[in-house]
Structures are given as structure tokens and as C-alpha cells.
C-alpha positions in Angstrom: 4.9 -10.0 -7.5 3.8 -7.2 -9.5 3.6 -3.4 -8.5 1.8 -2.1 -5.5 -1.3 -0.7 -5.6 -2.6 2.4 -3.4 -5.7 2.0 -1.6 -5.9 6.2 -1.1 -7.2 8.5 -3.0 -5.7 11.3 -0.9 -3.6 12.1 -4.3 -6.9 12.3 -6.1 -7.9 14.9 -3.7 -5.2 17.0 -3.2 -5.0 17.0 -7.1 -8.8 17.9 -7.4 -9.9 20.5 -4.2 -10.8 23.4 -5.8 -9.5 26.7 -3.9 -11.3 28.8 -5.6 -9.3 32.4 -5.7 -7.0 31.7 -2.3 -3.2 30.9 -2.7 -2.0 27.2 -2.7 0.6 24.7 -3.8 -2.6 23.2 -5.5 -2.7 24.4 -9.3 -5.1 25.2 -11.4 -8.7 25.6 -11.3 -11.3 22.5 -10.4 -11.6 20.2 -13.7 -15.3 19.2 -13.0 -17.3 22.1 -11.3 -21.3 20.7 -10.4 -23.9 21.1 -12.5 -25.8 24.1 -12.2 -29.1 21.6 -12.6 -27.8 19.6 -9.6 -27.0 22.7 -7.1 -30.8 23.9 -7.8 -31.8 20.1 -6.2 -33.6 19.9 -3.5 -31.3 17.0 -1.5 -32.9 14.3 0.3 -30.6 15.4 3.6 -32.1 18.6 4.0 -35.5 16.8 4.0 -34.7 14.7 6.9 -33.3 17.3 9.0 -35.6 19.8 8.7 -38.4 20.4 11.0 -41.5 21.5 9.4 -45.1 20.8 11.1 -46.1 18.3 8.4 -44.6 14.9 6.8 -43.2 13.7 10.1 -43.9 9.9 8.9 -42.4 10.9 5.9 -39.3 12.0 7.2 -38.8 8.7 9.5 -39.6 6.6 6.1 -36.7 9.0 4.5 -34.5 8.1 7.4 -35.0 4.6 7.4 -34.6 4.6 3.5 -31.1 6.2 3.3 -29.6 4.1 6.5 -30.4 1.0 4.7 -29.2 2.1 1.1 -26.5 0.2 -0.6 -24.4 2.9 -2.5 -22.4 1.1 -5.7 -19.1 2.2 -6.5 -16.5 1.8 -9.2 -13.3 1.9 -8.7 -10.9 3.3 -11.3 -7.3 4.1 -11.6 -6.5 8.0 -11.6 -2.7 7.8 -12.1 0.6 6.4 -11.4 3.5 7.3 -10.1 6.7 6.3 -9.4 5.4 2.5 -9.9 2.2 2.8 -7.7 -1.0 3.0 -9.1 -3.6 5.8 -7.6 -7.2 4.5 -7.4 -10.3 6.7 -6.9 -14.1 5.4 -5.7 -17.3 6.9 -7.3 -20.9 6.3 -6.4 -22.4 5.1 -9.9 -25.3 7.4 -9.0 -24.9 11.1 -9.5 -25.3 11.9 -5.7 -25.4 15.7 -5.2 -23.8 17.2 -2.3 -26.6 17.5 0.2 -27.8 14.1 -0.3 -24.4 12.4 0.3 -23.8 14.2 3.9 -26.9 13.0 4.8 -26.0 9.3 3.4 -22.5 10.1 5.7 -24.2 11.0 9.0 -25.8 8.4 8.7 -22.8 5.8 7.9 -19.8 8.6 9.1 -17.0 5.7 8.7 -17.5 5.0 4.8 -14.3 5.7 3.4 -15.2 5.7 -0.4 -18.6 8.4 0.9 -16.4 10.4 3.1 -13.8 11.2 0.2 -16.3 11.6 -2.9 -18.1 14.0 -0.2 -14.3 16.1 0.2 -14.0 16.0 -3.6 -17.5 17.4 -4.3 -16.5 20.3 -1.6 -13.7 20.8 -4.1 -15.8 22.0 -7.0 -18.3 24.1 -5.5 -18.0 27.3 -7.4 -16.2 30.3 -4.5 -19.2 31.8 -3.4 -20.6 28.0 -2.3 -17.4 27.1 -0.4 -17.3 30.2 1.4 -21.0 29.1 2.6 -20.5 25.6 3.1 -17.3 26.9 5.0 -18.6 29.0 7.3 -22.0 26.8 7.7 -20.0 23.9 8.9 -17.8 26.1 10.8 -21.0 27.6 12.6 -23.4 24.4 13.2 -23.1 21.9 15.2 -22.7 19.0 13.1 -20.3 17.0 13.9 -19.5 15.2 9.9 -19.7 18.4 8.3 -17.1 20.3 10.6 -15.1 17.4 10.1 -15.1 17.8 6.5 -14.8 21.5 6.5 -11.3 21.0 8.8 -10.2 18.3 6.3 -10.9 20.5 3.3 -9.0 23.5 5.2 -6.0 21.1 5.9 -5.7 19.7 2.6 -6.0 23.2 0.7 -5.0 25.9 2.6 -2.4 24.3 5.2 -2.0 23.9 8.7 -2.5 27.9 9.4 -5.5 27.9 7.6 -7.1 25.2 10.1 -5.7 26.4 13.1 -7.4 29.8 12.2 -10.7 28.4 12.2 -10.5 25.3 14.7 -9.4 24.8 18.0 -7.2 21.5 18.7 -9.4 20.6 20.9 -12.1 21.1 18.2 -9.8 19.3 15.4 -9.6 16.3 18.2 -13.2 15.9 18.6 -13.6 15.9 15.1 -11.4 13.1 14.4 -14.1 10.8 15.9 -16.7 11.8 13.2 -13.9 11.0 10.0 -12.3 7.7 8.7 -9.6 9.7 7.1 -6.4 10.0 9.0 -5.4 14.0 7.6 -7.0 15.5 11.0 -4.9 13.2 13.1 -2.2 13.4 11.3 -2.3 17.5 11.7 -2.3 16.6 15.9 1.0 14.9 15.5 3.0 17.1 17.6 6.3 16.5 15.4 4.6 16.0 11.7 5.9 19.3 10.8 9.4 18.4 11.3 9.0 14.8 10.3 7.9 16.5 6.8 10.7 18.5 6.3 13.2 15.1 6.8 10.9 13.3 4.8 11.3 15.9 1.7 15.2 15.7 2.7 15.0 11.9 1.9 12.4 12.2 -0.9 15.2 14.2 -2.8 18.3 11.6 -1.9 16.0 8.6 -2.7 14.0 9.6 -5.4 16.2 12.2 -7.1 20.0 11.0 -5.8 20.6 14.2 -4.5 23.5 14.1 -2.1 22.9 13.5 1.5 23.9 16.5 3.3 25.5 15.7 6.8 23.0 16.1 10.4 25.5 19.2 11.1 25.2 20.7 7.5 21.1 20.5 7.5 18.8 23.2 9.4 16.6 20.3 10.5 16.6 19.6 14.4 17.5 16.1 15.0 14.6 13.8 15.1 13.9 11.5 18.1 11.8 8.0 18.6 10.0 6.2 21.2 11.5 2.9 20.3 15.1 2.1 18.3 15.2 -0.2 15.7 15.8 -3.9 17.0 19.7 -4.6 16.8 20.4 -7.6 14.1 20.8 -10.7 16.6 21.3 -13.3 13.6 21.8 -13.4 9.8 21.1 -15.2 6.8 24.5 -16.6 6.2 24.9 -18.1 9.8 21.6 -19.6 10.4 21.7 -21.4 6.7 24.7 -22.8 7.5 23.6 -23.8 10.8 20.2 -25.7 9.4 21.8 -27.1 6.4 20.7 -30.6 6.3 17.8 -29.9 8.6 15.3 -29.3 5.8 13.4 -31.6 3.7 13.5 -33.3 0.6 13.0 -30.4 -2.3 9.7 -30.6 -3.3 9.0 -31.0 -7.1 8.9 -27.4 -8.9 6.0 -27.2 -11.3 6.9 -25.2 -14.7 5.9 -21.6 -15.2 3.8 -23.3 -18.4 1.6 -25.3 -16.1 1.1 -23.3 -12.9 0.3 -20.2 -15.9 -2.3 -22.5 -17.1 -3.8 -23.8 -13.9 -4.3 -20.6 -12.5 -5.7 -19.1 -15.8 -8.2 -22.0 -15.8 -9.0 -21.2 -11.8 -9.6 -18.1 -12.9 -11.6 -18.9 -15.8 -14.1 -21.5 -13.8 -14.3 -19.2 -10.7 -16.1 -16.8 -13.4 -13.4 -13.9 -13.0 -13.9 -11.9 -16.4 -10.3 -11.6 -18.0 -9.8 -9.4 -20.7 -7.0 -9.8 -23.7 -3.3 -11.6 -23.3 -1.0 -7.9 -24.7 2.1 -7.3 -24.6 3.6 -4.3 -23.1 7.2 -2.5 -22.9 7.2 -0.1 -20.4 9.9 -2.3 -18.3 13.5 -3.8 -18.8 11.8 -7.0 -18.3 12.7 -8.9 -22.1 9.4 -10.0 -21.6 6.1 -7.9 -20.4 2.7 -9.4 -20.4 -0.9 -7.1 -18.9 -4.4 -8.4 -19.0 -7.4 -6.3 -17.8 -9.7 -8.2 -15.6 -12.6 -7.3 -13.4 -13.8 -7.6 -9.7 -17.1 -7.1 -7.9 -17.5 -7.3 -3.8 -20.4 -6.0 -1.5 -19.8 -5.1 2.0 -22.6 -5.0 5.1 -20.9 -4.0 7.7 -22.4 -2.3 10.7 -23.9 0.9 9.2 -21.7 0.8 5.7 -24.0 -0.7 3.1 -22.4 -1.1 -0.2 -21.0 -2.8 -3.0 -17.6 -1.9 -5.1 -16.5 -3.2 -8.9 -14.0 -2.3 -11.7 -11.3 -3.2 -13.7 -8.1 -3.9 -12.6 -4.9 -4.5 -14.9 -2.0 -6.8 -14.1 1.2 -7.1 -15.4 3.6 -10.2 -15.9 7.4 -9.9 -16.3 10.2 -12.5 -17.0 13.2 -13.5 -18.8 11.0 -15.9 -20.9 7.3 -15.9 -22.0 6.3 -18.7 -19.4 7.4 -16.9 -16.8 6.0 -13.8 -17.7 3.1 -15.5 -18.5 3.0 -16.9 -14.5 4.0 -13.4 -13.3 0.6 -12.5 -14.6 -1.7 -14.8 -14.3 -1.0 -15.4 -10.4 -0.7 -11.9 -10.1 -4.5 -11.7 -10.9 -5.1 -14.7 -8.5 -3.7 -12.7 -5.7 -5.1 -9.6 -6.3 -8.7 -11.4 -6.7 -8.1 -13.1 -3.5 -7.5 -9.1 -1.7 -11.1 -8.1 -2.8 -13.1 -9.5 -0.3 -16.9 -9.6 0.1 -18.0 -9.1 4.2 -21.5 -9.9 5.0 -22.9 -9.6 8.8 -21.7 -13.3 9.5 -17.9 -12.3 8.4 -15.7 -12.3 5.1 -17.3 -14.6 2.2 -15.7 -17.0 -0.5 -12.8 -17.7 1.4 -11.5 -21.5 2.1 -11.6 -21.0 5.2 -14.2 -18.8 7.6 -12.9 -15.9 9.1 -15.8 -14.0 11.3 -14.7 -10.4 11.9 -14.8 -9.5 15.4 -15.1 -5.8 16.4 -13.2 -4.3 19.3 -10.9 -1.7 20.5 -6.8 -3.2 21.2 -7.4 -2.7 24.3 -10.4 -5.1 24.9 -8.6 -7.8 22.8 -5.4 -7.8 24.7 -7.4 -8.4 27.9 -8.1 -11.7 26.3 -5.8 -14.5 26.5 -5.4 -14.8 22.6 -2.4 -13.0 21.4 -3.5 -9.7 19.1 -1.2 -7.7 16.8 -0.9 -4.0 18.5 -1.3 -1.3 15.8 1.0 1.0 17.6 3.2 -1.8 16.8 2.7 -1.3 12.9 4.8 1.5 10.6 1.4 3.8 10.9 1.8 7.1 9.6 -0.6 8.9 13.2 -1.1 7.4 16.4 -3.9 4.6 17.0 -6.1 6.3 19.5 -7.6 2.7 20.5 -10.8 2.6 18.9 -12.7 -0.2 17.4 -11.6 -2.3 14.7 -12.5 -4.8 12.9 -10.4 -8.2 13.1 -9.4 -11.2 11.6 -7.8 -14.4 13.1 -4.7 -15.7 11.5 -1.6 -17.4 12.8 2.1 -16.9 13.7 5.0 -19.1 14.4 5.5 -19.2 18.1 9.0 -17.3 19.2 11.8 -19.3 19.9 10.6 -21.8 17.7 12.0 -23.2 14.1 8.8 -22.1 12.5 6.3 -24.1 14.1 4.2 -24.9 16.2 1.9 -22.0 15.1 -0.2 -20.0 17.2 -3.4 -17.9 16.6 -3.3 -14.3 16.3 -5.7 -11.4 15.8 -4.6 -9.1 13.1 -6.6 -5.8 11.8 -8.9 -6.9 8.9 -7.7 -3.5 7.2 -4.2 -4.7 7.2 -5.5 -7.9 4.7 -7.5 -6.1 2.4 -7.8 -3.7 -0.6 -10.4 -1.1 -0.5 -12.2 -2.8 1.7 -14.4 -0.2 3.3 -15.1 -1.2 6.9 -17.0 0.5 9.5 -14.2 1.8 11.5 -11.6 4.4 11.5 -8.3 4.0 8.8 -5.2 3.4 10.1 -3.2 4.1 7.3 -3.9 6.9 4.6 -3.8 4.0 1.8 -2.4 0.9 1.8 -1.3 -1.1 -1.2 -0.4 -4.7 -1.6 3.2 -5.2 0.2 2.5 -8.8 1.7 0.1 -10.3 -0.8 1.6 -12.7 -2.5 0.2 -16.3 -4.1 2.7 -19.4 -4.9 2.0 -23.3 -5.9 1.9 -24.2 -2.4 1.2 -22.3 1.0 4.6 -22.1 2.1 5.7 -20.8 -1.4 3.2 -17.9 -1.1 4.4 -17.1 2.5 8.3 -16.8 1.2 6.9 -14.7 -1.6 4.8 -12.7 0.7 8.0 -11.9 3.6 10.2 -11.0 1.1 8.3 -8.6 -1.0 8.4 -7.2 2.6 11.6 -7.2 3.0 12.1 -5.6 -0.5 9.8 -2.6 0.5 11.4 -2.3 3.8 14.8 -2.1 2.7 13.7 0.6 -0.3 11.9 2.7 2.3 14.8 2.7 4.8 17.9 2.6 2.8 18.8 6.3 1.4 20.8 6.3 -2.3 24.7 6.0 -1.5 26.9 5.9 -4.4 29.8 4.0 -2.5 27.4 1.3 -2.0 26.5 0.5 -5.6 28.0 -1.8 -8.2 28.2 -2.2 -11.9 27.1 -5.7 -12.6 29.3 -8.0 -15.2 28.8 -11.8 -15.6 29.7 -14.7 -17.7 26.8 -16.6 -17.6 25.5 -16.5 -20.7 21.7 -15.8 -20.6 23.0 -13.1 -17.8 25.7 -11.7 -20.2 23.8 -11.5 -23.3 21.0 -9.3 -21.6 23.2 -7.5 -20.3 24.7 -7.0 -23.7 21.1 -6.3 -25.2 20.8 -3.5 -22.8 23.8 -2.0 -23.8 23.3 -2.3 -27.7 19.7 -0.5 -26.8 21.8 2.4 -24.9 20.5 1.6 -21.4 23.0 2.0 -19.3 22.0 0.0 -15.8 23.3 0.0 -11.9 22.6 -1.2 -8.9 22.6 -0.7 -5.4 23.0 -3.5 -2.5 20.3 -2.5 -0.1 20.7 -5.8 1.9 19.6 -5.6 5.4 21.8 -6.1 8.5 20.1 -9.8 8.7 21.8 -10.3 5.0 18.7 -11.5 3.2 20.0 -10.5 -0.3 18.3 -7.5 -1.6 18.7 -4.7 -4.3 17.9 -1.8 -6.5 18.4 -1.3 -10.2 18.6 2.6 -11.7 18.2 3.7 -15.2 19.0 7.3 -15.6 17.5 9.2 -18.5 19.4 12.0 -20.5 16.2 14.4 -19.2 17.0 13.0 -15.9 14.6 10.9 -15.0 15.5 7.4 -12.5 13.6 4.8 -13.6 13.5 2.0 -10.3 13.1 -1.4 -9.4 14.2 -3.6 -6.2 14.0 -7.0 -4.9 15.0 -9.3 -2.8 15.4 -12.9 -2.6 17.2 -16.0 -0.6 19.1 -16.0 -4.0 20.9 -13.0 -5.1 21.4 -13.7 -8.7 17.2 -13.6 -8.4 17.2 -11.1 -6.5 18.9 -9.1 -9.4 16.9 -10.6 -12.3 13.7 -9.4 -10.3 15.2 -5.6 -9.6 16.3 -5.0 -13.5 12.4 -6.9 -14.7 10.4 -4.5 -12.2 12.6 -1.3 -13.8 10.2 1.2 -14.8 12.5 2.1 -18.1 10.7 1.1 -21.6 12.7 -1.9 -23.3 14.0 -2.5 -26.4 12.6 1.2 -27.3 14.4 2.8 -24.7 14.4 6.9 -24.3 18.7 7.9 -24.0 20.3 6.9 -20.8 23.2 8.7 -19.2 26.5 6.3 -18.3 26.6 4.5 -15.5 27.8 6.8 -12.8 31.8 6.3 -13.3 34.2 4.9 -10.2 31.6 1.8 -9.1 32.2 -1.6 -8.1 32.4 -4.6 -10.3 30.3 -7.3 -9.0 30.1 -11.2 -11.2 26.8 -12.1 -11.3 28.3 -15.5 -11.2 29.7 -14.6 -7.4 26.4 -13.7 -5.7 25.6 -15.7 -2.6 22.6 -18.2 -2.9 20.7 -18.9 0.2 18.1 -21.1 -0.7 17.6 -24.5 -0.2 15.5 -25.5 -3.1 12.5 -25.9 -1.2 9.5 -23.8 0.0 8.9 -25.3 3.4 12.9 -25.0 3.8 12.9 -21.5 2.6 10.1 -20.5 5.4 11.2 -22.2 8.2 14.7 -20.5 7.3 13.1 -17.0 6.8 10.8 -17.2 9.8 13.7 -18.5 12.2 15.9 -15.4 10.9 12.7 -12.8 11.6 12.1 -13.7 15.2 15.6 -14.1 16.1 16.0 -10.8 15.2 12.6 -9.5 17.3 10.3 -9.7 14.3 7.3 -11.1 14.3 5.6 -12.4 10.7 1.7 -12.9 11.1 -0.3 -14.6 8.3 -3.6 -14.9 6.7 -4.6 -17.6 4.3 -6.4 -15.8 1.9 -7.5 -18.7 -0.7 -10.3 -18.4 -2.2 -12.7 -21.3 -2.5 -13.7 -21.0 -6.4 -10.1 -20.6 -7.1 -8.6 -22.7 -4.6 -4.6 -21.6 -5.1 -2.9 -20.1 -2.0 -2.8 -16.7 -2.0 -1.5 -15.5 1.7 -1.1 -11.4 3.3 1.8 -11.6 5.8 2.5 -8.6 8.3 5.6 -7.9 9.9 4.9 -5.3 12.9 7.5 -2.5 12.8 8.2 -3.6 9.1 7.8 -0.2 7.1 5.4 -0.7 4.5 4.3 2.2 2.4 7.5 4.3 1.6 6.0 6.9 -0.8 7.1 9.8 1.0 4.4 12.2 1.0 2.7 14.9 3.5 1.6 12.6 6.2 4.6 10.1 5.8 7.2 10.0 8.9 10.4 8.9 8.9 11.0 5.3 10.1 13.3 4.8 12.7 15.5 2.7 10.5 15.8 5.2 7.6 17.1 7.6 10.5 19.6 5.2 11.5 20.4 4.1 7.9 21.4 8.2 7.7 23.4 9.0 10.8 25.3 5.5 10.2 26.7 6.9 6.8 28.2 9.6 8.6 29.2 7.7 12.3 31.1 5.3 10.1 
């Protein structure tokens, strides 16, 4: 599994909205003002909206022309940080402003048009904005107020907005935007749930010191629902189905399943780019390849088709299995790019018609359907339509089967997928995609990665629960021992959930200061660790100077960690899945194999599983992360 991506490009805004002279945290001036030869054009938008007593015909032609264009984007990567990759859209055609609001009244739930339009706003020059502004603010058009209230929010803050828009306003608007930032502002509590998320920003990402509920200023934070109490664990229900699973099925090498998927790849006319070698990890070994994608979507009004280059990365303890790290990263990732057409998602082994529909009319049905309000979502789902996707789900009280069909948002499958239909998250990466030899293999992958971004997201940093690792294994001990002779001084913390599913982070601090991070989990913990220090962000063997391990911690043998896993996928799953619904989760799968390439790639969602964890402006605190807090001071 390799890093996340981030389907938003709400860090590419904030980092690009020009203010012109008014005070902001923003900085700086905007780095790519319009063209003075592009302001003086006449736009294509204000020819269709303007009502002169000649060129009717023409302006119907002009109508029809733009609701049928197909806009091409590329997608490119604007930045990383802390391990997650920032992607922006751009049309390929230099669009100027006028031209693209009349392309988004026209198709007002494009995603990509919606945010280019917000970023072009950013670098009109002051006088312009202050126009545009007040024009939107004045008229009556519904798109352009909704960008000028997104603009205010994301530059100027929530006074700014309130100022100039009416809540009632800012909640009519929110019907005319895909973006979440208007909704987010009618959270009633997203103020406070800000300030507690900067309070665990600094504890998770910094290791400040948790200050106690009395010692803080913050009011205490409430929720609707409590996190599910832990009914079962790992340890007891593996020693209850031991002997219950089936024979092991054969492992296939990291050489072979490396070169079958490279081949997939190769046949199924995916263009890969050089096999390099990279050091920005602990992992001994780091592979990357470039490689590129192309998709079109046609959904109801959003015409349009998306390509780039994409990079993955490979990590492992020997150059086979970095080599399989990589290349079925790229088969996953290629499998999350889909292609929609009006008779549903293309290239797919299997077909999966979208269907289009509010929760509310779904549920009615008799087929079950995932609730978004049951999913970690960042503002409330205000039941409108969605797109969605059938896929399946082990029935409850069951031991993993028999299986059951479920519908499941098609934007909870996908990456920048585009859909006509309002977002329900403000980007969502790839927590849940995960590929494997067989189906079942993909599907563990897929539940733990989950598990691992869960238990990050939730857990804050507590020195008393982290460990200095020793072994005397020798593979174990002598990278351990290569570390040490390169001066990176390593720790961990045991971030394993109630349930016990074994699960970790491993720290590298810098002299500067700076935490280097990576976490796993797995049915085996000694994996579990290998996987933690191979995703650590720190460059290896030419590492920057570490401070010591924090003194005091416990010793843990590597040798002594608990090993769950039965040695067999099918095992592993039924184990996994049995553990998740006896504890009032619920995992839903889609089979996302594609037919040219033809190895399982799967997307598994876990309502009420908390899935994004960067811990910005519109993030709230998860109910678990609260109880994670208060439970370090109740005990």
C-alpha cells in the first residue's frame, strides 16, 4: 500500500486566492495574475446572456455548443505534505474567466470547473475582484454568488462572509456549488471543532503535550452518536476459529506477482515510465516509476475527460518486494481512475450502472444502501442526489458470508472522478484501495490500511505508550543496527485498537525538529512494524541528524509480538470481517478489476471508520479521537 493521495485541491486554493491589499493568514501576493490580452476578451458567456435585438439563433447555437463541450483536464501534483500528495485540475485550454462561468452555469456540479473558476477569482488584479465581488454580490446569479461566498470564506474568514451574506443566503447557495466550504461554514459547531482540531494537530503532528479538558479554554465537545463499545477482539475470536479455516493457499513470490502485474500493465497499454530508485524513506529498499492515466466522464451535464502522470512508489526489505510494492501499487491506482459513460462505469470486469438518487429514495427500497451520515464526513449530507454503485457486504451475524448487495456512493470508490453531484468530502484519497494476488487478499489489504488510518487519525501521541524496539532476529537486528550506524535514532508507538488488531507508528525525530511518520497495521505485528519503519518519511542511508530516542521507553522483542494470521487470505478475511461486525462495523466492498488487467484491485468502506485525518480547517474531531483524549486522563 503506498501513500495516500488527495483528491482536493482546496490546499491549492487557499495557497493561491489572491487578496489583493486586505489582511489574511494567506501570504504573499498571487503567483500567476491573468493576462492583460485575456481580460480584454470578449467571453463566450457574456454572449449568451446578453440580450441584444439581433443574433438570437446565434446565441441558442452558442448555448447548445458550450452545454455539449467536453473540457480536458490534466491533472498534476502541486505538493506534498506530511506523506499526502496535493493534486490540482486544469483545463488544457486557456479558458478566461467569463467563458468558464458560463461553461459552470451550465454544468454547476463540475468539480475540476468549479475550482479552476475559484482560482482564476484569485488572480484578478484588486480593482477586478472588488467588481466581480460586488457584481456577484448584487445579481442574481445563483453560481457566481456561490463563488463569490466561497472566495470570501476561503480568504477573508467567516466575518468576512457573514458581512456580505445572509445564512439563509449562504444555504441557498450551497445548492449551486459541489464544494463543501459553504456547508462546512453552516456547521453550527465548526468553529469549536477547529480549535480542538488545531489542539490535536499540535499533540499528533508536533508531540506537543496534551494539556488536560480542565487546563484547556476549549468548551467540551459533544456528539450525536458514541463510538461503538469493543464487543470482541482479535486474540479471542482467533483462538476461537482456529482450525476452522482452510488449507493455506500457495503464496506466489514477490518476483512473479512483480512480473505479472508489470506485464498486465504493459498489455492493458498503461504507459510506464523508468524503474529509479529513490531514498526518501527508511525502507532499505525504495523503488518509483512514473506512469500515466487517461479517463472521460459523461455524466448528466459534466462532459469531460481527465489525464496525467501519476508516480508510485515501492518499498521493502528486499528488491522483490519493493519491486511488488510498486508495481501493484500502479495496478490499484489504475483500477481508481474510472471512465463513466451514460450506460455506467467502463472497463471494469464486471458492470456497474450508476444509479442516481437521493438516500432517502434508496432506502425506501428494499436493497440495503450505505447512509452517508453514517460515513466520517467532514459537513452534514443534506440528502441530495448521488450517484451510486452496487457492491456487496457480509451479512451481520454471519462468519463472512453469505454476502449481500449494497448500494454505496460511487464518490466513495473513486479518484477525481468528477460526477454530477454534490461532494461529500472536501478530498478524498485512497484509504481502502488496495490490490492482492487474489480477491480476498486485496480485501485484507484493503480493511487494514483502514484500520491503519483510523487508528492514526484517532489515537493522540502519548509517550507512556511507546516502545523502543530490540530483537534478535537477525534480518530484524541487523537493520536495526544499520539505522543506528546511519544515526537514525527510531521509536514507536502501539496505536492498536480496542479490537487488538496489531497496529503502529514509527517516529524519526530530526535535530531541526522535524517527525518524520509512518504506521501500519497488520494481523501480524512483526509486519505490522516492518511496514510502519518502510512508509517513514526519513531519507535512508543519507539520513539528516536525529535526536535520541526519547529516554525512559519500553523495551519491546521484536521476536515477542503477537501473530494473528492464519497463513491464508480467505482465513484472514473471514477473521477480520467476523471481528468488524461483532464489534457494529460494517465493511462494504467494490470489486474494482479491471478487464485489460484482470488482477483484483478492491475499495472497501467501513461507515463510521475515520478516513481522512489531515487535520485541517474543515476537519472535525472524530468521536473516537475525543474518547481516545478524555480516556488518558479518566484512567
Amino acid at each position: 500500500m503506498g501513500p495516500p493521495v488527495c483528491s482536493t485541491a482546496r490546499y491549492y486554493l487557499e495557497r493561491h486566492l489572491s487578496l489583493g491589499d486586505h489582511h489574511s493568514g494567506h501570504q504573499g501576493p498571487c503567483r500567476h495574475p491573468l493576462a492583460g490580452s485575456r481580460r480584454r476578451h470578449h467571453p463566450a458567456g457574456h454572449r449568451i446572456l446578453s440580450f441584444s435585438r439581433h443574433g438570437a439563433n446565434r446565441r441558442v447555437k452558442e448555448g447548445l455548443v458550450l452545454e455539449n463541450r467536453k473540457i480536458t483536464y490534466t491533472l498534476t501534483r502541486e505538493s506534498t505534505r506530511l506523506q499526502t500528495g496535493f493534486f490540482v485540475t486544469r483545463p488544457n485550454e486557456a479558458l478566461a474567466l467569463e467563458e468558464c462561468l458560463a461553461l459552470l452555469r451550465l454544468r454547476p456540479m463540475d468539480d475540476f470547473l468549479h475550482q479552476h473558476v475559484l482560482t482564476l477569482v484569485g488572480r484578478l488584479p484588486k480593482d477586478r475582484l472588488r467588481q466581480f465581488l460586488n457584481r456577484c454580490k448584487a445579481g442574481s446569479d445563483p453560481v457566481c454568488r456561490a463563488l463569490a461566498a466561497e472566495y470570501l470564506f476561503l480568504t477573508r474568514g467567516r466575518e468576512h462572509l457573514e458581512k456580505r451574506f445572509t445564512a439563509e443566503d449562504i444555504r441557498e447557495l450551497c445548492r449551486h456549488t459541489p464544494l463543501i466550504y459553504l456547508r462546512s461554514f453552516l456547521e453550527p459547531d465548526q468553529a469549536l471543532h477547529g480549535r480542538w482540531i488545531a489542539f490535536f494537530r499540535n499533540n499528533m503532528q508536533a508531540h506537543q503535550p496534551l494539556a488536560s479538558p480542565d487546563q484547556t479554554d476549549l468548551p467540551l465537545l459533544t456528539f450525536d452518536k458514541a463510538p461503538a463499545r469493543t464487543a470482541a477482539t482479535l486474540a479471542g475470536l482467533a483462538q476461537a476459529m482456529t482450525g476452522k479455516g482452510v488449507a493455506a493457499t500457495p503464496a506466489v513470490s514477490p518476483e512473479q506477482t512483480a512480473d505479472t502485474a508489470e506485464d498486465r500493465l504493459k498489455k492493458a497499454g498503461v504507459e510506464l515510465g523508468r524503474l529509479m530508485r529513490h531514498e526518501s524513506s527508511l525502507s532499505p529498499i525504495g523503488l518509483l516509476r512514473s506512469w500515466r492515466f487517461a479517463t472521460h466522464i459523461e455524466n448528466r451535464r459534466n462532459q469531460l475527460s481527465l489525464s496525467g502522470e501519476q508516480t508510485s512508489y515501492g518499498r521493502g526489505l528486499t528488491l522483490n518486494a519493493a519491486r511488488a510494492s510498486l508495481m501493484m501499487e500502479i495496478v490499484e491506482r489504475c483500477s481508481a481512475f474510472a471512465s463513466v459513460s451514460a450506460n455506467g462505469l467502463e472497463n471494469f470486469r464486471y458492470s456497474y450502472p450508476l444509479r442516481y438518487a437521493p438516500f432517502s429514495e434508496l432506502a425506501a427500497g428494499e436493497a440495503a444502501v450505505m447512509n452517508p451520515a453514517d460515513l466520517a464526513l467532514e459537513v452534514s449530507y443534506p440528502d441530495q442526489g448521488l450517484h451510486w454503485v452496487q457492491g456487496e457486504t457480509p451479512a451481520p451475524g454471519g462468519d463472512g458470508d453469505p454476502r449481500r448487495s449494497i448500494w454505496i456512493p460511487a464518490q466513495c470508490l473513486f479518484l477525481f472522478c468528477n460526477l454530477d453531484e454534490p461532494s461529500l468530502f472536501s478530498g478524498l484519497g485512497s484509504t481502502g484501495l488496495a490490490s492482492g494476488n487474489t480477491l480476498a487478499q486485496a480485501k485484507v489489504s484493503a480493511l487494514l490500511e483502514i484500520v491503519e488510518r483510523h487508528q492514526a487519525a484517532t489515537v493522540p501521541y502519548d509517550r507512556s505508550t511507546c516502545f523502543h524496539l530490540v530483537s534478535r532476529e537477525p534480518r530484524m537486528a541487523g537493520l536495526l543496527e544499520a539505522y543506528h550506524q546511519a544515526g537514525v535514532n527510531l521509536w514507536f508507538q502501539d496505536i492498536t485498537p480496542k479490537n487488538g488488531i496489531p497496529c503502529c507508528r514509527c517516529f524519526v525525530k530530526e535535530k531541526g525538529g522535524q517527525i518524520h511518520t509512518g504506521a501500519a497495521a497488520h494481523l501480524d505485528a512483526r509486519r505490522a512494524i516492518v511496514s510502519a519503519i518502510t512508509e517513514t518519511t526519513c531519507p535512508f542511508p543519507k539520513s539528516p541528524p536525529t535526536q535520541p530516542v526519547p529516554p525512559g521507553l519500553t523495551l519491546v522483542g521484536y521476536e515477542n509480538l503477537p501473530d494473528y494470521s492464519t497463513g491464508d487470505a480467505a482465513s484472514d478475511l473471514a477473521l477480520l470481517e467476523t471481528l468488524f461486525l461483532q464489534n457494529s462495523f460494517q465493511p462494504c466492498y467494490v470489486d474494482l478489476t479491471r478487464a485489460d488487467i484482470g488482477l483484483p484491485v478492491v475499495k472497501a468502506v467501513v461507515p463510521g471508520m475515520e478516513v481522512l485525518g489531515d487535520f485541517d480547517d474543515y476537519s472535525r474531531v472524530h468521536p473516537e479521537l475525543y474518547q481516545n483524549y478524555l480516556s488518558v486522563y479518566d484512567s
